[in-house]
C-alpha positions as CSV (number, residue, x, y, z in Angstrom):
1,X,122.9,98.8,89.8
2,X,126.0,99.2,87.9
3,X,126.6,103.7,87.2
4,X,128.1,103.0,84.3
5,X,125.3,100.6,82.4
6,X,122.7,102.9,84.1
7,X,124.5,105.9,82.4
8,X,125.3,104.2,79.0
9,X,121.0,103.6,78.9
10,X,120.1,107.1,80.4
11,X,118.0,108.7,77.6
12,X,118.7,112.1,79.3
13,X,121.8,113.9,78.3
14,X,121.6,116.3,80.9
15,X,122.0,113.8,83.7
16,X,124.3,110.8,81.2
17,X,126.6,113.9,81.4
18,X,126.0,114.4,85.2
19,X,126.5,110.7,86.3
20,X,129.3,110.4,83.7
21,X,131.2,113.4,85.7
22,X,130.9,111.2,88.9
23,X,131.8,108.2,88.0
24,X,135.0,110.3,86.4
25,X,135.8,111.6,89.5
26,X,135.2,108.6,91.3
27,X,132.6,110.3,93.8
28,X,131.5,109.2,96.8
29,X,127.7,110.6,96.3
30,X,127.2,107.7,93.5
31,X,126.9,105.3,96.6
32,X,123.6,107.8,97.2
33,X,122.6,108.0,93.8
34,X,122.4,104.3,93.5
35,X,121.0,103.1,97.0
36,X,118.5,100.9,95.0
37,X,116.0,102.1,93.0
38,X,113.6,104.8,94.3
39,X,110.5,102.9,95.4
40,X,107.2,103.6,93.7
41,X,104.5,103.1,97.1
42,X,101.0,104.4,97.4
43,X,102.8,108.3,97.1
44,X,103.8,107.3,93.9
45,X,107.6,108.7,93.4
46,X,109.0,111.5,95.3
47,X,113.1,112.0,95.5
48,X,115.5,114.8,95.0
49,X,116.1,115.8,91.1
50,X,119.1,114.4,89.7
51,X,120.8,111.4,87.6
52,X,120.7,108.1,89.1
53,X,118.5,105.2,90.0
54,X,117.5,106.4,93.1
55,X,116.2,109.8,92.2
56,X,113.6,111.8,90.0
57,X,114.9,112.0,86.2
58,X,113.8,111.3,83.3
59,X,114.8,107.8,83.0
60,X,113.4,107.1,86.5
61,X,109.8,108.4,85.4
62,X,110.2,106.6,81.7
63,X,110.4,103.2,83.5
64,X,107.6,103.9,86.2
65,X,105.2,105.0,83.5
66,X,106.4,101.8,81.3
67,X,105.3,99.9,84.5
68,X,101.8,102.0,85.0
69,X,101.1,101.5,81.2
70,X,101.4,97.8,81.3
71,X,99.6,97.2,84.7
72,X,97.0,99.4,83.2
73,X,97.1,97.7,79.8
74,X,96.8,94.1,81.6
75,X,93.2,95.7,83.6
76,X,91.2,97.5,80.8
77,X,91.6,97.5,77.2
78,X,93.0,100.9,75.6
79,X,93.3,102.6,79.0
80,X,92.6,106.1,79.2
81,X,95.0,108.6,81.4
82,X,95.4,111.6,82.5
83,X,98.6,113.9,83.1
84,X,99.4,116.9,84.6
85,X,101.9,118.5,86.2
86,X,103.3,121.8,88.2
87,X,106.2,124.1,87.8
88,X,108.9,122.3,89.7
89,X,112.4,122.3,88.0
90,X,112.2,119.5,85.0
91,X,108.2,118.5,85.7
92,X,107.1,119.6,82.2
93,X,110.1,117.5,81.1
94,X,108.7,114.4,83.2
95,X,105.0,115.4,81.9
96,X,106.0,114.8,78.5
97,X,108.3,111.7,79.1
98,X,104.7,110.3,81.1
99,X,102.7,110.8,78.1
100,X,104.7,109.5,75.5
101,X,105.7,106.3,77.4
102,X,101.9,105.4,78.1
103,X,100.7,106.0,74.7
104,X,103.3,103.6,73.1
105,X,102.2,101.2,75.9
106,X,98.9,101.3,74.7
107,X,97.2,104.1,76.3
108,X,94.9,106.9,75.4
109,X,96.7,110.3,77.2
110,X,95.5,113.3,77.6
111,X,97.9,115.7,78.0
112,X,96.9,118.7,80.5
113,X,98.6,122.1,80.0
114,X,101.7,122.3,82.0
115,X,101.8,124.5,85.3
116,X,98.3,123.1,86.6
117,X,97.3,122.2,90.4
118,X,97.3,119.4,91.5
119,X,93.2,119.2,92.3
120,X,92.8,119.9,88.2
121,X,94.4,117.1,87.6
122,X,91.9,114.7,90.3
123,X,89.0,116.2,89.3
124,X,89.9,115.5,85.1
125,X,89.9,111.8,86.2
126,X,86.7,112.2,87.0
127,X,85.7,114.8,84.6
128,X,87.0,112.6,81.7
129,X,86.1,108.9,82.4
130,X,89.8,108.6,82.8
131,X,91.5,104.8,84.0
132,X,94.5,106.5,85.6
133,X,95.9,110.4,86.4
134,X,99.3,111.1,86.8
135,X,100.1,114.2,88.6
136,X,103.9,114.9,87.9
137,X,104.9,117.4,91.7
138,X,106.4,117.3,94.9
139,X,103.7,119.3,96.7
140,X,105.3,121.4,99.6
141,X,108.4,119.5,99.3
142,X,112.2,121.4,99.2
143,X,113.2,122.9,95.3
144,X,115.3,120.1,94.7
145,X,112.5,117.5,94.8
146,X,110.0,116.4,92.2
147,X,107.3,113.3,92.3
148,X,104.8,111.4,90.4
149,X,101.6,111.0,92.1
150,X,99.3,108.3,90.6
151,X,95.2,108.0,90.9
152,X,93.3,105.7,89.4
153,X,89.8,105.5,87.6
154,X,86.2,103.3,88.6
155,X,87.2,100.4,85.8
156,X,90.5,99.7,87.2
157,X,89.7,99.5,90.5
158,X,85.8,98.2,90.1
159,X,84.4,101.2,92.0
160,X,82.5,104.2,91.3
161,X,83.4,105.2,95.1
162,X,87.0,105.0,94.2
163,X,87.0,106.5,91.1
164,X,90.3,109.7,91.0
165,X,91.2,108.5,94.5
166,X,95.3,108.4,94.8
167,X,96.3,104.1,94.6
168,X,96.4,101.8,97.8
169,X,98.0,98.6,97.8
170,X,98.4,96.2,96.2
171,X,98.0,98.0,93.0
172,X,101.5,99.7,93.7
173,X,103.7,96.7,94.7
174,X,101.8,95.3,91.3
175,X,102.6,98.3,89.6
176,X,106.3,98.5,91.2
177,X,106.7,94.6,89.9
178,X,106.0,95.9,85.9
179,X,108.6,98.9,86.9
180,X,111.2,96.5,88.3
181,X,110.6,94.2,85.0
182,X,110.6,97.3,82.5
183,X,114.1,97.5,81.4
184,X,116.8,100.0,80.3
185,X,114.7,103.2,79.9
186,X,116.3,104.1,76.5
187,X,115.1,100.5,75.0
188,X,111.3,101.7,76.4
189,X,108.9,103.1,73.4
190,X,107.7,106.8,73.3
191,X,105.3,108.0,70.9
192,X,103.2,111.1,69.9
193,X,100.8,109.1,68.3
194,X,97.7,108.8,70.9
195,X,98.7,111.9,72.7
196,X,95.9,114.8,72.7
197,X,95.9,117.8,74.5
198,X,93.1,118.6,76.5
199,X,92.0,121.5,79.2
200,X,89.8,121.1,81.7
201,X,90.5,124.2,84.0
202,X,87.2,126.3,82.6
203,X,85.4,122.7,84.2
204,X,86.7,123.0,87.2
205,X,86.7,126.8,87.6
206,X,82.9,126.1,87.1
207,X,82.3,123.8,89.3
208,X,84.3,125.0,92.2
209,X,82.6,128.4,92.0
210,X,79.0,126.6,92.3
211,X,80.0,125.8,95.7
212,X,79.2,128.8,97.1
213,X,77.0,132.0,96.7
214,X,77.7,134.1,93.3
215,X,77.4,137.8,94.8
216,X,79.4,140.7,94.8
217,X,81.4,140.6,97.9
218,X,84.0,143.6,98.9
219,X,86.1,142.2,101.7
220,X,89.6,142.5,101.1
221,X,91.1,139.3,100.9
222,X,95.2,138.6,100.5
223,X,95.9,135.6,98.8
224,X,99.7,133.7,98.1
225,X,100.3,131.0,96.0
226,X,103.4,130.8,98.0
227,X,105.5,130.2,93.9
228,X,103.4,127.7,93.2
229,X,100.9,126.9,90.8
230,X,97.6,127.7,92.1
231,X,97.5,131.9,92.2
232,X,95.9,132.5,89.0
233,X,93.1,130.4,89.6
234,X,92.4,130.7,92.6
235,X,92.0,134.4,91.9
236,X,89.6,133.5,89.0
237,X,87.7,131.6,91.4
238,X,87.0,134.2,93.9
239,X,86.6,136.5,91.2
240,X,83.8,134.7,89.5
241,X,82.0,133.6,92.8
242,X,81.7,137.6,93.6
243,X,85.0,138.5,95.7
244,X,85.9,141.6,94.1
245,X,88.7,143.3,96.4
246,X,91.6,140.1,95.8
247,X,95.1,141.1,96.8
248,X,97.8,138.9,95.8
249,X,101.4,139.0,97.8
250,X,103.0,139.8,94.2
251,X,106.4,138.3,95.2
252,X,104.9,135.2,95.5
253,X,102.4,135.0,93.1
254,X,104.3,133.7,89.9
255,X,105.2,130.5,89.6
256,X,109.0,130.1,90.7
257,X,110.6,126.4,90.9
258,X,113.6,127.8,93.5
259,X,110.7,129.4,95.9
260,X,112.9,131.8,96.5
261,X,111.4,134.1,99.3
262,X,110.3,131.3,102.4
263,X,113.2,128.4,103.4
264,X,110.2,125.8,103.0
265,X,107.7,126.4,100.5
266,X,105.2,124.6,103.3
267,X,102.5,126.8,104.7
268,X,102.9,125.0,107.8
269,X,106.2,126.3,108.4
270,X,107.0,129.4,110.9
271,X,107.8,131.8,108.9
272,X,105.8,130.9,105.1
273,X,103.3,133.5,106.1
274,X,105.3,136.6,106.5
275,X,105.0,137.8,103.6
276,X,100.9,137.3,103.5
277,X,101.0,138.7,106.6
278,X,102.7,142.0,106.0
279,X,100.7,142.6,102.8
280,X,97.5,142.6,104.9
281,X,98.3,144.7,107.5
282,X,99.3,147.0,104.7
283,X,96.0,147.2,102.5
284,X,93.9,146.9,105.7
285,X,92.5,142.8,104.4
286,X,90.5,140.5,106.4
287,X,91.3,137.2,105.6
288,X,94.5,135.8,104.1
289,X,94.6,132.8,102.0
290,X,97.6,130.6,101.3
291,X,98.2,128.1,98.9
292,X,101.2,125.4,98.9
293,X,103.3,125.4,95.8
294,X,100.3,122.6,93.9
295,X,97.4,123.9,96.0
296,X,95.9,120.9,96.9
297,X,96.2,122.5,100.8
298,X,95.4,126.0,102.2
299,X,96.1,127.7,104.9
300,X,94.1,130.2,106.9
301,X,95.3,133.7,109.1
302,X,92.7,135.9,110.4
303,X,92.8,139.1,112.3
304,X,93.3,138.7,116.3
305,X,93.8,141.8,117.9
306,X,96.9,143.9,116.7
307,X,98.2,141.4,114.5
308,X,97.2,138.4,112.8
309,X,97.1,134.4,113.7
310,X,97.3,131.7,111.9
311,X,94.6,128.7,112.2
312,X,95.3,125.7,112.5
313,X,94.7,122.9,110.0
314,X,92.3,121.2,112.9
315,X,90.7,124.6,113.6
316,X,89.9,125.4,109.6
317,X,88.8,121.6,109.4
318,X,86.6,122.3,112.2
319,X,85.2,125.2,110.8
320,X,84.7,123.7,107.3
321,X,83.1,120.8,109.0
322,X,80.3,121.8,111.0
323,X,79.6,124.3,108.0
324,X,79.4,120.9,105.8
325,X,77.3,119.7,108.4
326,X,75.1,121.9,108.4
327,X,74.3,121.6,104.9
328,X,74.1,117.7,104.8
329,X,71.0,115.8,106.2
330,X,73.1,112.6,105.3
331,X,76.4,111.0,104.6
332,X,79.6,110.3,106.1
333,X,82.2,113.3,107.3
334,X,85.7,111.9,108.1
335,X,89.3,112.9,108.9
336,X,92.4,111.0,109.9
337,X,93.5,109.3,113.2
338,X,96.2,112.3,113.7
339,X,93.6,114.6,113.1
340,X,91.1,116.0,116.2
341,X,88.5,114.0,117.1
342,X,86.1,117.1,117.1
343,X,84.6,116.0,113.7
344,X,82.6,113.0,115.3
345,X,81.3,115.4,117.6
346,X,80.1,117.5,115.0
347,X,78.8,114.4,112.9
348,X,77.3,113.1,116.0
349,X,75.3,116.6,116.7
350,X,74.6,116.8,113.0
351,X,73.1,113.1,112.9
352,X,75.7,112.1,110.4
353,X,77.9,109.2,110.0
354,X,81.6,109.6,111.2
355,X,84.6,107.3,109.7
356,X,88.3,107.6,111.3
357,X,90.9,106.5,108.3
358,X,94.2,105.9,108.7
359,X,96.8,109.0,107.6
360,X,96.4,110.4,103.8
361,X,94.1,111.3,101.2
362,X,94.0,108.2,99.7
363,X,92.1,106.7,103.1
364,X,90.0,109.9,103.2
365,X,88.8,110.2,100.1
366,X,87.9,106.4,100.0
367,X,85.2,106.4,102.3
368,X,81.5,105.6,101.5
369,X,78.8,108.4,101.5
370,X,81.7,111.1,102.3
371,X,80.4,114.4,102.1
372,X,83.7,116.3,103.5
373,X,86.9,115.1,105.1
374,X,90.1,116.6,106.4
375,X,93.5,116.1,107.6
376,X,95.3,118.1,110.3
377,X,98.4,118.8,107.4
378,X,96.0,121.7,106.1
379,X,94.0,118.8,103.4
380,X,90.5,119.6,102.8
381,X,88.1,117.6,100.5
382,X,85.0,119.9,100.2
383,X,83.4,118.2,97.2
384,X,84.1,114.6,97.4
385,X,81.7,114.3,94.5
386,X,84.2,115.8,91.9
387,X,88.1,115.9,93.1
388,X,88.4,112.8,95.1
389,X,91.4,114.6,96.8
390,X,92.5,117.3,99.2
391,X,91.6,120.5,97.5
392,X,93.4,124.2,98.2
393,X,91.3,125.8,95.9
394,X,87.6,125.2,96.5
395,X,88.4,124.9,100.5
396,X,89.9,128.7,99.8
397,X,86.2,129.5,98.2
398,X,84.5,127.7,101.3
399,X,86.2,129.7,103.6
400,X,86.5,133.2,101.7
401,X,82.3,132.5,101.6
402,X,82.4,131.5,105.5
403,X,84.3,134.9,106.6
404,X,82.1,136.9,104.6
405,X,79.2,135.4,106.2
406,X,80.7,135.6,109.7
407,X,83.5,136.4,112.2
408,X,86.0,133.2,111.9
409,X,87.0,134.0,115.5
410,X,83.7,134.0,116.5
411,X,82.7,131.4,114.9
412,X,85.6,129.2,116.2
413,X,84.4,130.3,120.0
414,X,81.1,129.2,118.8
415,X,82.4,125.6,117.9
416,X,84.0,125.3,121.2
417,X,81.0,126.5,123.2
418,X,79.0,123.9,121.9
419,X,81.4,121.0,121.6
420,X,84.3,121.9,124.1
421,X,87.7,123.1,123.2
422,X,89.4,120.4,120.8
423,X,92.6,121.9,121.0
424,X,95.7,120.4,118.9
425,X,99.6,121.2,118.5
426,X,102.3,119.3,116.8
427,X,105.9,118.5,117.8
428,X,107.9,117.6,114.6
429,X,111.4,116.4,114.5
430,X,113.5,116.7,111.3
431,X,115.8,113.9,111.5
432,X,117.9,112.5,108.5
433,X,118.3,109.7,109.3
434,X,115.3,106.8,109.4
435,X,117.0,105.3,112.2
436,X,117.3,108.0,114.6
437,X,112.8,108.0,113.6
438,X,112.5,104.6,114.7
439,X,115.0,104.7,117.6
440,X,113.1,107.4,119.5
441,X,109.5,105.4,118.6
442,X,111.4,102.9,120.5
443,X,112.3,104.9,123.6
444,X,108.6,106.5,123.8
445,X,107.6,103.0,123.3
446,X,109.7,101.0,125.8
447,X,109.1,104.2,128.7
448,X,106.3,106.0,128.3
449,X,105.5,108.8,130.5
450,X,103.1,107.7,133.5
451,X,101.2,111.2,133.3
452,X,100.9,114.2,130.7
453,X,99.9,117.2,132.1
454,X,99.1,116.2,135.2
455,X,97.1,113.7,134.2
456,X,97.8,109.7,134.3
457,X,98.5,107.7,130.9
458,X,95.7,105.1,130.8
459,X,97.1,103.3,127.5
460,X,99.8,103.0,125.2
461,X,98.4,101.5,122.0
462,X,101.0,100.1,118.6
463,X,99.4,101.6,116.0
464,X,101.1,98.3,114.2
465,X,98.4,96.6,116.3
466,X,95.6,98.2,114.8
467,X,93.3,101.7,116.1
468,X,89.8,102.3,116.2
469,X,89.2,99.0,114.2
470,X,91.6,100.4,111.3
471,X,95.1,98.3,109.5
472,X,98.0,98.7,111.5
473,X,100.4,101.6,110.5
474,X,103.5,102.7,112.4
475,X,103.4,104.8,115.4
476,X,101.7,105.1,119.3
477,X,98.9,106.6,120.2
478,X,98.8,108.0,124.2
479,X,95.4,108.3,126.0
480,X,95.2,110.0,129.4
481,X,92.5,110.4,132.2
482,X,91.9,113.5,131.1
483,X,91.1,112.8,127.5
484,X,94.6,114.2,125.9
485,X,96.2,112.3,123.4
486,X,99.5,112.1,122.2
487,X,100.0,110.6,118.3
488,X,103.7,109.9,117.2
489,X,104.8,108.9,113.9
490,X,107.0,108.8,111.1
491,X,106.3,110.9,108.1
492,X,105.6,109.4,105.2
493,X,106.8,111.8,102.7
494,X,109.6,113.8,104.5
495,X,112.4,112.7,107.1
496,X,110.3,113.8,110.0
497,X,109.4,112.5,113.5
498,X,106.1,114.1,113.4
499,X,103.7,114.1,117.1
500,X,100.1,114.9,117.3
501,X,99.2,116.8,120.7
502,X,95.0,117.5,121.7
503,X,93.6,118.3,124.8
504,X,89.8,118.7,125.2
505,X,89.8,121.6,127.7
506,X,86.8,124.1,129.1
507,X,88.3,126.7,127.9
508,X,91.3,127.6,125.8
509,X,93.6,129.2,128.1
510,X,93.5,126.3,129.9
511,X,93.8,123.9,126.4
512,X,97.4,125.9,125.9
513,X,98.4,125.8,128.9
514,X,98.1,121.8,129.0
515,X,99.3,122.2,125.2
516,X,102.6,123.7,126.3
517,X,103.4,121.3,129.2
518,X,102.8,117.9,127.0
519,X,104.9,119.1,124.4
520,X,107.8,119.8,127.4
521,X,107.0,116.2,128.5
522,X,106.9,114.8,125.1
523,X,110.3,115.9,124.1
524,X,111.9,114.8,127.5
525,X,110.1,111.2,126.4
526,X,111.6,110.9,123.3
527,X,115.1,112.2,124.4
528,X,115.1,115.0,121.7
């Protein structure tokens, strides 16, 4: 793509003037800012903010949504869609662009209030009898990001089981051909006209709070929205299912696009809790809470002697599993291939159905009869039924109800009484460059170890080739004698070597020791 045509048909004066100040000074970042244009895949858009064909701007999103609009157009008459968005830097801008692009492509929009989570925004396709949602956010990604996350309605994709669950192929390379055969974004229609605002919080608020037990419940809970979106209604939520003693970590708890007190605004991270943490200790709470920046994922810490720990996203989807369990005589519970393999113990106890999907919601939330599902990366879907996503808010509810029913800790060393200790670690490598991903894939793959803790390798499987009957999707998996199993793969949204680590152990002493000594062996493997 030619700089200067893309600038002269940039509808966006903020970043005509920015490109225009590059190409003036003949910089060498124009050779990143037009790399090709940024690919629309199953996670929709997701690039660093700034002018250019091969980031997140306005006239980026104005030919994606030209593109969605037309596929949409070409599969149902007067399509209806709706969009939403969160607080990142220029999303209400990219909201608005959405809307007004799909309406003068033939759509009816319904327009969300700006600053909304992400799980709002899945459960008004379903609320609404919508076609399409566009969710305008970057999740847990670094402030200079932004994305466009797409899910699509039962007429469009011929299934009431599908219905609000994020696209699969080959609806985006279809959708990515109408984007590529859009056209200069200032030459693309916007209009008002078919645009209504709509709010579906008080909806959702009311059906999230049915999940659980309405009753006045005094444990002192800290909750972060860690500067995202979510804080506000999450405490609404707990409020109106009886949780009376809410403590919010105030420094985090208004929206703020530059999330300005944690390096990654991931709950994941070392370090995103500190804050949570220290608030706790100081008004004597028993449960923290913590939302990423669109809470569509939680995170849990509980109380462990002197301090606090934080759980796992295997250990809370444990938790929230057999609890779902135990409240379904049928259905399906499922979690991804990365994830631990204790759910199918727990569906197989419970005299449920089990289903392994590949990595991502979008595989999750597609299976038949689910009645919970989970991902290791702190995604829970808690009420398949109505948000056909990973859901911060109402897993927050299930476990706020769980802790005041019982000792977490307790509960967890009930789990691994009666099922054995699944325990899990990851090993993730930030590397820049997709090359250096793939290269160390490589080494693991050419030489892998002949024994993890102790224990000897009994296959090496391509993911490419297919596991547990599923489509082939980059990565290994490692199997031992012992049961352990190693996972390495690329991320799919960040520039990340990201391992999966589980032993099954008798104990879990003796799960952390074997823990530790993989992820020694691990890194030697892949020369990192």
């Amino acid at each position: 793509m030619n700089p200067n045509d893309w600038m002269t048909h940039d509808p966006d004066p903020i970043t005509r003037a920015e490109i225009k100040e590059l190409i003036d000074a003949s910089s060498p970042e124009l050779a990143d800012r037009f790399a090709g244009p940024l690919e629309f895949g199953t996670a929709g858009l997701r690039g660093p903010i700034a002018g250019g064909e091969s980031a997140m701007n306005v006239a980026t999103v104005t030919r994606a949504s030209a593109g969605l609009g037309a596929w949409l157009v070409s599969k149902t008459p007067r399509p209806r869609v709706v969009v939403g968005c969160d607080a990142r830097h220029r999303s209400s801008d990219f909201q608005r662009a959405t809307a007004e692009v799909l309406a003068a492509a033939g759509c009816e929009v319904l327009l969300l209030p700006a600053q909304l989570p992400t799980p709002v925004t899945a459960f008004a396709v379903r609320h609404l009898d919508c076609d399409a949602g566009v969710m305008v956010t970057a999740s847990h990604n670094p402030p200079q990001d932004n994305g466009y996350k797409v899910y699509l309605g039962g007429r469009v994709v011929n299934s009431d089981n599908e219905a609000g669950v994020q696209l699969v192929s080959p609806a985006d390379k279809e959708i990515a051909a109408e984007i590529a055969a859009a056209g200069w974004a200032d030459e693309i229609p916007r209009s008002t006209e078919g645009v209504q605002n709509v709010d579906v919080l008080d909806a959702y608020l009311e059906r999230a709070v049915s999940l659980v037990p309405t009753m006045e419940r005094d444990m002192p809970i800290v909750i972060t929205a860690m500067h995202g979106v979510g804080g506000e209604v999450l405490r609404t939520a707990l409020w109106r299912a009886g949780f009376i003693n809410i403590i919010p970590v105030a420094e985090q708890f208004t929206p703020d696009p530059d999330f300005p007190t944690v390096a990654f605004p991931n709950p994941e991270e070392a370090g995103a809790l500190d804050l949570a943490i220290a608030t706790a200790e100081r008004e004597g709470a028993r449960l923290i809470l913590a939302l990423d920046p669109d809470a569509d994922r939680c995170s849990v810490a509980i109380p462990q002697g002197d301090g606090w720990v934080q759980l796992t996203g295997d250990q809370v989807g444990g938790l929230l599993g057999e609890d779902a369990a135990r409240r379904s005589a049928v259905g399906t519970l499922a979690c991804s291939i990365v994830s631990s393999r204790l759910l199918s113990r727990i569906a197989e106890n419970h005299g449920l159905n089990f289903q392994p999907t590949l990595t991502g919601f979008k595989w999750i939330a597609r299976t038949e009869g689910l009645v919970y599902g989970y991902e290791e990366a702190l995604g829970y879907c808690t009420d398949p039924e109505f948000v056909r996503d990973k859901d911060g808010i109402t897993a927050c509810l299930r476990v706020a109800d769980l802790a005041a029913r019982t000792d977490l800790g307790e509960f967890l060393a009930d789990i691994g009484t009666v099922y054995g200790w699944y325990l899990t670690a990851p090993l993730t490598i930030r590397m820049e460059d997709p090359a250096d991903i793939a290269a160390a894939l490589g080494r693991l793959a050419a030489n892998p170890p002949e024994q993890f803790a102790g224990s000897p390798v009994t296959s090496t499987i391509d993911l490419a080739d297919g596991y547990l009957g599923l489509p082939g999707t980059p990565g290994l998996a490692i199997l031992t004698g012992a049961a352990d199993r190693v996972i390495a793969r690329p991320s799919g949204t960040e520039p990340k070597l990201k391992c999966y680590l589980e032993v099954i152990a008798e104990s879990p002493e003796e799960g952390r020791a074997r823990l530790e000594e993989i992820k020694r062996e691990l890194a030697v493997a892949l020369g990192v």
